[in-house]
mmCIF file of the N, C-alpha and C atoms, coordinates in Angstrom:
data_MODEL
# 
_entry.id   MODEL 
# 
loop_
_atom_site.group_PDB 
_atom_site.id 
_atom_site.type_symbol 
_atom_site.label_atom_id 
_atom_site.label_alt_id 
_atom_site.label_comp_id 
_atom_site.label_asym_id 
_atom_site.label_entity_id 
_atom_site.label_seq_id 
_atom_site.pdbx_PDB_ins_code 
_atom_site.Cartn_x 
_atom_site.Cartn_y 
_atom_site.Cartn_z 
_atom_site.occupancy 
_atom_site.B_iso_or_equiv 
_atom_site.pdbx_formal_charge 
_atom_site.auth_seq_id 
_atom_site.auth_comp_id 
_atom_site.auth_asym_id 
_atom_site.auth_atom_id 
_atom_site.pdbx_PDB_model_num 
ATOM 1   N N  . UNK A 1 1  ? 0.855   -1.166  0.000  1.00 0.00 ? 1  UNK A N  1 
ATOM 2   C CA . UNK A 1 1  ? 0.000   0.000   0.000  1.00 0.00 ? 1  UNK A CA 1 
ATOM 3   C C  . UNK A 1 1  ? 0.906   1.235   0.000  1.00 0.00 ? 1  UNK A C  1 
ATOM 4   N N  . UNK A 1 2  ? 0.763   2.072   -0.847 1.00 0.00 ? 2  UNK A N  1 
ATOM 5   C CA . UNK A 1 2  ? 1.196   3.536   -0.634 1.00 0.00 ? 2  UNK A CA 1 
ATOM 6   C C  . UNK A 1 2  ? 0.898   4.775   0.624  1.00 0.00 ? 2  UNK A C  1 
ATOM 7   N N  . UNK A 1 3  ? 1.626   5.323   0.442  1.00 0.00 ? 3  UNK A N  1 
ATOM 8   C CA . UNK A 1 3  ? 1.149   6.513   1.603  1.00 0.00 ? 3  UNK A CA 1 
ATOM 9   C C  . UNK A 1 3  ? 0.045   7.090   0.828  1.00 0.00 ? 3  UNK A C  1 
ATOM 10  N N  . UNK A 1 4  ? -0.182  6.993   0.034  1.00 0.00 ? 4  UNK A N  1 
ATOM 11  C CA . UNK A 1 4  ? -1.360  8.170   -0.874 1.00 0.00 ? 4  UNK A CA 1 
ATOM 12  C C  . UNK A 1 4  ? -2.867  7.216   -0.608 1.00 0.00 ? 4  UNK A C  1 
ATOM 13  N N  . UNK A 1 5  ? -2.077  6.097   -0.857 1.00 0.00 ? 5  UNK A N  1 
ATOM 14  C CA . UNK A 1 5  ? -3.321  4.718   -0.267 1.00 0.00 ? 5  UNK A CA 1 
ATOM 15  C C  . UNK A 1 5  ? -4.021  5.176   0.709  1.00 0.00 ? 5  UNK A C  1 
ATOM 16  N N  . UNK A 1 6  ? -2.915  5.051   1.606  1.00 0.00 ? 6  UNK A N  1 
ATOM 17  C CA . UNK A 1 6  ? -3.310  4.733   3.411  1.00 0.00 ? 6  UNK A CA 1 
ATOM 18  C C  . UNK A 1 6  ? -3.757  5.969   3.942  1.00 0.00 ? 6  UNK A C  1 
ATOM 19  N N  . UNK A 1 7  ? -3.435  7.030   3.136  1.00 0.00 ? 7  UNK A N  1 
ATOM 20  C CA . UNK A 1 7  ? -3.895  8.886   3.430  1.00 0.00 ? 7  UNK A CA 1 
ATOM 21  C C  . UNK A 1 7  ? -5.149  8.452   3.045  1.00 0.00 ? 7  UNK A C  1 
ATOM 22  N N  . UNK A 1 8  ? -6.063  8.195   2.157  1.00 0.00 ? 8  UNK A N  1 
ATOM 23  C CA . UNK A 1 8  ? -7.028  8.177   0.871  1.00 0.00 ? 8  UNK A CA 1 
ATOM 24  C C  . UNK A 1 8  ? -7.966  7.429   1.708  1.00 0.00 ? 8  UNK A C  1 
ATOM 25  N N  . UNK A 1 9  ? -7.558  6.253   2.078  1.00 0.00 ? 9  UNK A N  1 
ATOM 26  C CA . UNK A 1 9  ? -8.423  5.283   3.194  1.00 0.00 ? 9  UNK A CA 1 
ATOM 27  C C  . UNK A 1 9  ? -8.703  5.875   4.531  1.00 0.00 ? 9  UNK A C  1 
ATOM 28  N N  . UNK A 1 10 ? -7.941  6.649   5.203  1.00 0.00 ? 10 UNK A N  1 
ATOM 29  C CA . UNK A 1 10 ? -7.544  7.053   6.533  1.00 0.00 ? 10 UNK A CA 1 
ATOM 30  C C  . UNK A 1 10 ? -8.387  8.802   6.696  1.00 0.00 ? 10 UNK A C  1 
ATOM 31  N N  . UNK A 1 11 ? -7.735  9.396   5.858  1.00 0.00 ? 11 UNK A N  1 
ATOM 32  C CA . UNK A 1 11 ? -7.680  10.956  5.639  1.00 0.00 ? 11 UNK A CA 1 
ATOM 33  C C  . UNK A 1 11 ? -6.974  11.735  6.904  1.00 0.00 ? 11 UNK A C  1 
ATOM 34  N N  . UNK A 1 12 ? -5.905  10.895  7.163  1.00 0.00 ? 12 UNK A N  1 
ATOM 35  C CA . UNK A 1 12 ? -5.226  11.045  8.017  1.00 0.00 ? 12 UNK A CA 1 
ATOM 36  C C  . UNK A 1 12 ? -3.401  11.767  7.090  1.00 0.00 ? 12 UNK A C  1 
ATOM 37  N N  . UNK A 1 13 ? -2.856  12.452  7.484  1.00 0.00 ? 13 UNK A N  1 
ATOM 38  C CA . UNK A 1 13 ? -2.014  13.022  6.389  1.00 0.00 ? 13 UNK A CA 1 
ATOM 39  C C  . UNK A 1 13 ? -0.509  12.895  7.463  1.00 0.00 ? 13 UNK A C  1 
ATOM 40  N N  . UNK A 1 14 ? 0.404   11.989  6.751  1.00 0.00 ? 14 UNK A N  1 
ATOM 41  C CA . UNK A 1 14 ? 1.631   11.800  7.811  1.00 0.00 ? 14 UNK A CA 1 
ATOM 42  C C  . UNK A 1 14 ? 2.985   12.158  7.272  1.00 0.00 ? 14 UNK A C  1 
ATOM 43  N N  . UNK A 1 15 ? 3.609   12.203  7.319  1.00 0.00 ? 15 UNK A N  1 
ATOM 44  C CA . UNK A 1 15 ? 5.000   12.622  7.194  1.00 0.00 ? 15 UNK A CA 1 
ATOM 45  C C  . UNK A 1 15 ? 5.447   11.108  6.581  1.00 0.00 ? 15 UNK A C  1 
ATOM 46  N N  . UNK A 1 16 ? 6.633   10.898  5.644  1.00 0.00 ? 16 UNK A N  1 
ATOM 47  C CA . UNK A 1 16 ? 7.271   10.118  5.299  1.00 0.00 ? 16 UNK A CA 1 
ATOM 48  C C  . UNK A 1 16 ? 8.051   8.857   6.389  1.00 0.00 ? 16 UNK A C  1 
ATOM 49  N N  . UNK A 1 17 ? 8.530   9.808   7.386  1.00 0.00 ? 17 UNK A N  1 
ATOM 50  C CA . UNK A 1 17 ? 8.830   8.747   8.221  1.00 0.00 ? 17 UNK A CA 1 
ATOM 51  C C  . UNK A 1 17 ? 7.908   8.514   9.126  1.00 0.00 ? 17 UNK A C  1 
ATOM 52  N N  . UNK A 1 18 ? 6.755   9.039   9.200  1.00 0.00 ? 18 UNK A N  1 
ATOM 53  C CA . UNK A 1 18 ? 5.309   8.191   10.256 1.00 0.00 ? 18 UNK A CA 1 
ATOM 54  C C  . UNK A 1 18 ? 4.668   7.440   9.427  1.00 0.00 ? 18 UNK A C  1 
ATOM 55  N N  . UNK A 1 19 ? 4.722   7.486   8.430  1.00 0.00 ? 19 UNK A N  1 
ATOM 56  C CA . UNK A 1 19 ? 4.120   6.742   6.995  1.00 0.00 ? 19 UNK A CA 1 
ATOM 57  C C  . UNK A 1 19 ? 4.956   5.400   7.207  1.00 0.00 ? 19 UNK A C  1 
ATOM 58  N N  . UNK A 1 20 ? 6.358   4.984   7.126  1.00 0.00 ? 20 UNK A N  1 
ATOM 59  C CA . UNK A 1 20 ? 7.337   4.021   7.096  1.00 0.00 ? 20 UNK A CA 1 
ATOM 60  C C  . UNK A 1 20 ? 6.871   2.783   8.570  1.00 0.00 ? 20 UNK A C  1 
ATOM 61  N N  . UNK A 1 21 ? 6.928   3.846   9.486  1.00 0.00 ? 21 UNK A N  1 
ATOM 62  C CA . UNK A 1 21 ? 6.124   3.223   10.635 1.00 0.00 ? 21 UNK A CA 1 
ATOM 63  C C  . UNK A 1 21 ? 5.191   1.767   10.271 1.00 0.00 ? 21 UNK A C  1 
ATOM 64  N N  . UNK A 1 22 ? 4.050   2.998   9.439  1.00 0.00 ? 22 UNK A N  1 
ATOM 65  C CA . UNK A 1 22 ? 2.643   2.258   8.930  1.00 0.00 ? 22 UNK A CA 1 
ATOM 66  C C  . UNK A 1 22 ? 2.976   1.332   8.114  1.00 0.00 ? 22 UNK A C  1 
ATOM 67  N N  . UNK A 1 23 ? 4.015   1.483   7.313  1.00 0.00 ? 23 UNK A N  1 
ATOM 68  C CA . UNK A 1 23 ? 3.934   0.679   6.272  1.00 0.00 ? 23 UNK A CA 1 
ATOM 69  C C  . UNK A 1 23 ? 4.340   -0.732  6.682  1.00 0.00 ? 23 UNK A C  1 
ATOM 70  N N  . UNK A 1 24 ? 5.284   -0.534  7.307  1.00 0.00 ? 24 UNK A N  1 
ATOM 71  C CA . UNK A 1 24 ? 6.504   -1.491  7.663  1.00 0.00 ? 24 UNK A CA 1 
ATOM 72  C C  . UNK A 1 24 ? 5.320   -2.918  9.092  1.00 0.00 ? 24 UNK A C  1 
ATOM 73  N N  . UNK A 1 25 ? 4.161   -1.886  9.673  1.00 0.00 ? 25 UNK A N  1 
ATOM 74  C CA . UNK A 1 25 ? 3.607   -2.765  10.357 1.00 0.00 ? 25 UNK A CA 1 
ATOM 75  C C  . UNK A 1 25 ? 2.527   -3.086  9.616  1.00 0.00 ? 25 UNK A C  1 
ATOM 76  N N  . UNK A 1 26 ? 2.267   -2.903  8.258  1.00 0.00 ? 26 UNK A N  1 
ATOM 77  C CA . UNK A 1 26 ? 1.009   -3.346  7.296  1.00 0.00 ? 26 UNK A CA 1 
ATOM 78  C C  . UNK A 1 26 ? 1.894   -4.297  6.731  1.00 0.00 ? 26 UNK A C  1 
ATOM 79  N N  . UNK A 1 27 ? 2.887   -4.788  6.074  1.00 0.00 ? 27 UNK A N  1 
ATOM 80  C CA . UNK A 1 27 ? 3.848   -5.122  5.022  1.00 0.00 ? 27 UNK A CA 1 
ATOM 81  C C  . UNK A 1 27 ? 3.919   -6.694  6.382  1.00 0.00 ? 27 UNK A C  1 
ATOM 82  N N  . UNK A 1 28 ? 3.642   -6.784  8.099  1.00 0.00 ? 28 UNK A N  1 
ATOM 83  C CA . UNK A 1 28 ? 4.351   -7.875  8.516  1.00 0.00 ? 28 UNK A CA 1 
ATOM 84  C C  . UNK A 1 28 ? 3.007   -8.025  9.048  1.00 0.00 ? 28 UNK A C  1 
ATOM 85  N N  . UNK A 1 29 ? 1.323   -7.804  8.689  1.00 0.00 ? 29 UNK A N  1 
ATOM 86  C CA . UNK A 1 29 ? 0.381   -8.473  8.793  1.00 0.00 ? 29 UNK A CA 1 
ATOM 87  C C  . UNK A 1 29 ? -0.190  -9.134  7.742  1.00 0.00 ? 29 UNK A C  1 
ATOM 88  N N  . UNK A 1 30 ? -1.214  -10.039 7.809  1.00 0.00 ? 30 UNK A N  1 
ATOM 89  C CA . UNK A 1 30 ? -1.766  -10.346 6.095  1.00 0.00 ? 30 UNK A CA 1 
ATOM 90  C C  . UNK A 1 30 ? -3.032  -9.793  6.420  1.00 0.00 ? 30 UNK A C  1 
ATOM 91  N N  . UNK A 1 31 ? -3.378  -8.050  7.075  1.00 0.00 ? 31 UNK A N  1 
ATOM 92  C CA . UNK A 1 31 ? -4.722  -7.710  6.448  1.00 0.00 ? 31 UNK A CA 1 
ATOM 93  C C  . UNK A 1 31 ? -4.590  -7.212  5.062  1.00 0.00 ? 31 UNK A C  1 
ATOM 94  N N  . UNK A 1 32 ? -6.050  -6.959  4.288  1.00 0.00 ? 32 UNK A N  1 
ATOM 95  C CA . UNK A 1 32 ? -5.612  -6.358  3.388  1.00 0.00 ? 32 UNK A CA 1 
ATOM 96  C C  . UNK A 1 32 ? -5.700  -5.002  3.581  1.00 0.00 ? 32 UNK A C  1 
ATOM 97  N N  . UNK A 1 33 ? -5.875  -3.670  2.425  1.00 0.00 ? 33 UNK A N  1 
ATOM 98  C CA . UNK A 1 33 ? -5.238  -2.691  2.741  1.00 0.00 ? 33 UNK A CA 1 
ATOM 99  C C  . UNK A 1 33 ? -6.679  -1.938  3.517  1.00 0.00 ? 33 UNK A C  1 
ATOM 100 N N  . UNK A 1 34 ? -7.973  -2.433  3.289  1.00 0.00 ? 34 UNK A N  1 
ATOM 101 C CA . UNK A 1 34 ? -9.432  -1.468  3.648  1.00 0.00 ? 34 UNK A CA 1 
ATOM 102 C C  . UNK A 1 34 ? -9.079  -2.026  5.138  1.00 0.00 ? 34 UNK A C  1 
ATOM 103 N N  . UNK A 1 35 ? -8.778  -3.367  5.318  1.00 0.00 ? 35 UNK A N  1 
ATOM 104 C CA . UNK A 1 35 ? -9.032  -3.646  6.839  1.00 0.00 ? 35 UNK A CA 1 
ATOM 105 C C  . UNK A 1 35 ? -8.264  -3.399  7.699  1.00 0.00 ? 35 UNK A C  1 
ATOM 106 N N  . UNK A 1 36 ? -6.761  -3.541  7.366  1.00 0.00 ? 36 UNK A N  1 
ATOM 107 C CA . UNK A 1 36 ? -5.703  -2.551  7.939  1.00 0.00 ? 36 UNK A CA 1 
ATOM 108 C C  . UNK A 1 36 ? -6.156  -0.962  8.215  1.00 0.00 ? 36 UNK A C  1 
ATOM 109 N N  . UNK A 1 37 ? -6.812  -0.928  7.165  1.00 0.00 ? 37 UNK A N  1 
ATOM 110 C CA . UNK A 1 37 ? -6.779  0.913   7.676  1.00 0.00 ? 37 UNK A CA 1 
ATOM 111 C C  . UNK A 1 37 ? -7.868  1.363   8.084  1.00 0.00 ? 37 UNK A C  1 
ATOM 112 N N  . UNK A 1 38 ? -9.125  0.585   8.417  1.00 0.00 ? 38 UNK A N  1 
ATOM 113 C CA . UNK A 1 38 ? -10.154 -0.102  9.395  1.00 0.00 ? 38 UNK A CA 1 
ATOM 114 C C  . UNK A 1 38 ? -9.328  0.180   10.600 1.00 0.00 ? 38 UNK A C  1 
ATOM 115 N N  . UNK A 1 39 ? -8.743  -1.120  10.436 1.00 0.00 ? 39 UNK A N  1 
ATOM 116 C CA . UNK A 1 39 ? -8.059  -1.211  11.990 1.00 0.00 ? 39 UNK A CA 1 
ATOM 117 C C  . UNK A 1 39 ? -7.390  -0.318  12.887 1.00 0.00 ? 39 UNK A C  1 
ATOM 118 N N  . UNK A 1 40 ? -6.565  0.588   12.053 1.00 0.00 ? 40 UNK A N  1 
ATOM 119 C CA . UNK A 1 40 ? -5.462  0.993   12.126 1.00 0.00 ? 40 UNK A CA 1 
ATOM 120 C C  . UNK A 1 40 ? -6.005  2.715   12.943 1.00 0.00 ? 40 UNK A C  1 
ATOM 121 N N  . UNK A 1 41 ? -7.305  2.542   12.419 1.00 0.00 ? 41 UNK A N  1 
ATOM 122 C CA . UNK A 1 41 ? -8.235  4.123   12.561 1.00 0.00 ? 41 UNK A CA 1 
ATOM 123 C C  . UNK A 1 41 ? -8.667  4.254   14.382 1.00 0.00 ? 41 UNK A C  1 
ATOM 124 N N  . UNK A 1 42 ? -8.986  2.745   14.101 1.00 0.00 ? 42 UNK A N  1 
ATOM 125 C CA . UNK A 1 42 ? -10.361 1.807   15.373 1.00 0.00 ? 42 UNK A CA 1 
ATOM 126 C C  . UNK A 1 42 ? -8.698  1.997   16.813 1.00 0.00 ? 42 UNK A C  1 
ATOM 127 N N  . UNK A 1 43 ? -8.324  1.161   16.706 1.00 0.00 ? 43 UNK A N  1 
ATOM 128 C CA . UNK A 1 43 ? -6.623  0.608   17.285 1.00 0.00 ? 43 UNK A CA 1 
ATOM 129 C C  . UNK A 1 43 ? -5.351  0.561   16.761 1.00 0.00 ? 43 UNK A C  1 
ATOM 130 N N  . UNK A 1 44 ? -4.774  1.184   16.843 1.00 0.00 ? 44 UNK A N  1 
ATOM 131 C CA . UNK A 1 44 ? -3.619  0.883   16.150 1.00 0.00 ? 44 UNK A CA 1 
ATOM 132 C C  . UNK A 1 44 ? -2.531  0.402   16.707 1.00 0.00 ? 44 UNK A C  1 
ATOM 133 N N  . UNK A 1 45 ? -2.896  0.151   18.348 1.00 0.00 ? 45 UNK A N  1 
ATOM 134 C CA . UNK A 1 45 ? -2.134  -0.571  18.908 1.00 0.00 ? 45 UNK A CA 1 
ATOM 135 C C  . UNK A 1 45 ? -2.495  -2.240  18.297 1.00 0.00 ? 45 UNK A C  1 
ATOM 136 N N  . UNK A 1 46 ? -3.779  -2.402  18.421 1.00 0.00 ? 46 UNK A N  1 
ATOM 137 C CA . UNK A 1 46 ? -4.016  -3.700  18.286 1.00 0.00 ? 46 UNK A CA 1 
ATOM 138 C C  . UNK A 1 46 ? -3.464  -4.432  17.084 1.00 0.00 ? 46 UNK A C  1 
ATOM 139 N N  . UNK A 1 47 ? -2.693  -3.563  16.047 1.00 0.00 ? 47 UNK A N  1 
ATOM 140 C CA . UNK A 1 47 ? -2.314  -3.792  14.451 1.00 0.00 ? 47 UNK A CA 1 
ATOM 141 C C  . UNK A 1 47 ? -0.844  -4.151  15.095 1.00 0.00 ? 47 UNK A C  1 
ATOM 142 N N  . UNK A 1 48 ? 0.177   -3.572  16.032 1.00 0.00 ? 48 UNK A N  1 
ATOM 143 C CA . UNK A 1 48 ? 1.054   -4.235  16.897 1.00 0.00 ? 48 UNK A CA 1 
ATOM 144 C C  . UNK A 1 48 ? 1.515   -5.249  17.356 1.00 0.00 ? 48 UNK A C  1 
ATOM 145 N N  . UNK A 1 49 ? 0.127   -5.347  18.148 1.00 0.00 ? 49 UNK A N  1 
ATOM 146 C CA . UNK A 1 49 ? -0.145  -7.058  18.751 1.00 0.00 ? 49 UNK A CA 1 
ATOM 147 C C  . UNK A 1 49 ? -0.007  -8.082  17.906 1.00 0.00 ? 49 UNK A C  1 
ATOM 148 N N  . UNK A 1 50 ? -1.019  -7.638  16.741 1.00 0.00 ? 50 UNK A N  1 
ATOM 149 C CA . UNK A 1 50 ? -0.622  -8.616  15.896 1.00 0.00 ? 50 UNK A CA 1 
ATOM 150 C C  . UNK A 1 50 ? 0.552   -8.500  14.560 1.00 0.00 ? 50 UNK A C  1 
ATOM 151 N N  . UNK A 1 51 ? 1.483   -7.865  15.013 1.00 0.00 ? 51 UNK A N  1 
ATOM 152 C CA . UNK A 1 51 ? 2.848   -7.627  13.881 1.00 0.00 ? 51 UNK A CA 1 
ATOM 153 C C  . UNK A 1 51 ? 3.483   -8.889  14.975 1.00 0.00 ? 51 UNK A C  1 
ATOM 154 N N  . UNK A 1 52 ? 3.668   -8.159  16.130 1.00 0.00 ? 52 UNK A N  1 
ATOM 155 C CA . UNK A 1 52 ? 4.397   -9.419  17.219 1.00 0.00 ? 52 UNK A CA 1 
ATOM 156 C C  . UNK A 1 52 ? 3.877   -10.747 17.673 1.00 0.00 ? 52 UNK A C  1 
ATOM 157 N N  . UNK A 1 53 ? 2.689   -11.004 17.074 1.00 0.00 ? 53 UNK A N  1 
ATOM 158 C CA . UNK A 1 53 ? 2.130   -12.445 17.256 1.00 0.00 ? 53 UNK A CA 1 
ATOM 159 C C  . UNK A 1 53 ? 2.234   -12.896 15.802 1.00 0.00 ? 53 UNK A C  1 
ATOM 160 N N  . UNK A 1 54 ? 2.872   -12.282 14.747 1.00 0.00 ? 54 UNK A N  1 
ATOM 161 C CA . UNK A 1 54 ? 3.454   -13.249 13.673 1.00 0.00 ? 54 UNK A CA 1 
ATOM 162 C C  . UNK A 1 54 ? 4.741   -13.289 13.760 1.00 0.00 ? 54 UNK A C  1 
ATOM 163 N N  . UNK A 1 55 ? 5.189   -12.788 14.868 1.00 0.00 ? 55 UNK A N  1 
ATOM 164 C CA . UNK A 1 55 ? 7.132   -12.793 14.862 1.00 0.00 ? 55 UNK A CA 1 
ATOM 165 C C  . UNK A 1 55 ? 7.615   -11.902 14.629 1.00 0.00 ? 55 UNK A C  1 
ATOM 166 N N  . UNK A 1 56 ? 7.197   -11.105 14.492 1.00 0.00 ? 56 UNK A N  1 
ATOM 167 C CA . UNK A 1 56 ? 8.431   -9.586  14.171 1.00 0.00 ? 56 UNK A CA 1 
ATOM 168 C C  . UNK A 1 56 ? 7.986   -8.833  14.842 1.00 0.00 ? 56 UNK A C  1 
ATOM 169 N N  . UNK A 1 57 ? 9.436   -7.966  15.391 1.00 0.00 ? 57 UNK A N  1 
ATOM 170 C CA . UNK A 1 57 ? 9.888   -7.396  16.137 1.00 0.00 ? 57 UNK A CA 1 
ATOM 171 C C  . UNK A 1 57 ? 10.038  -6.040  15.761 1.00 0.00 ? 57 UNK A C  1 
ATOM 172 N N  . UNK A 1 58 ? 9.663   -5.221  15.909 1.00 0.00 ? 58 UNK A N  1 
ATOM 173 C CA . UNK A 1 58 ? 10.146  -3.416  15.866 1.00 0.00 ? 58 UNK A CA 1 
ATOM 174 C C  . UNK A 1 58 ? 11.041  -3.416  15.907 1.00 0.00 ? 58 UNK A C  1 
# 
């Protein structure tokens, strides 16, 4: 997903490196990109939980 994506879904507007953040914890879940950014709106801790309950580490 792009930052223009995840802006577009979100309407949330981030900087390149708060964007990398997002990306990098969308890129180590298998939602896709509406439910990630569902999620991500709702909890975005909870998008965390589950980066580290598939194994990766920040």
């Amino acid at each position: 997903m792009t930052q223009k994506e995840f802006e577009e879904r979100t309407e949330l507007k981030l900087t390149a490196d708060n964007y990398t953040e997002v990306e990098t914890c969308y890129m180590n879940t298998d939602l896709d990109k509406d439910a990630f950014c569902k999620l991500w709106m709702k909890n975005p801790a909870a998008l965390k939980e589950i980066e580290q309950k598939n194994g990766v580490s920040s």
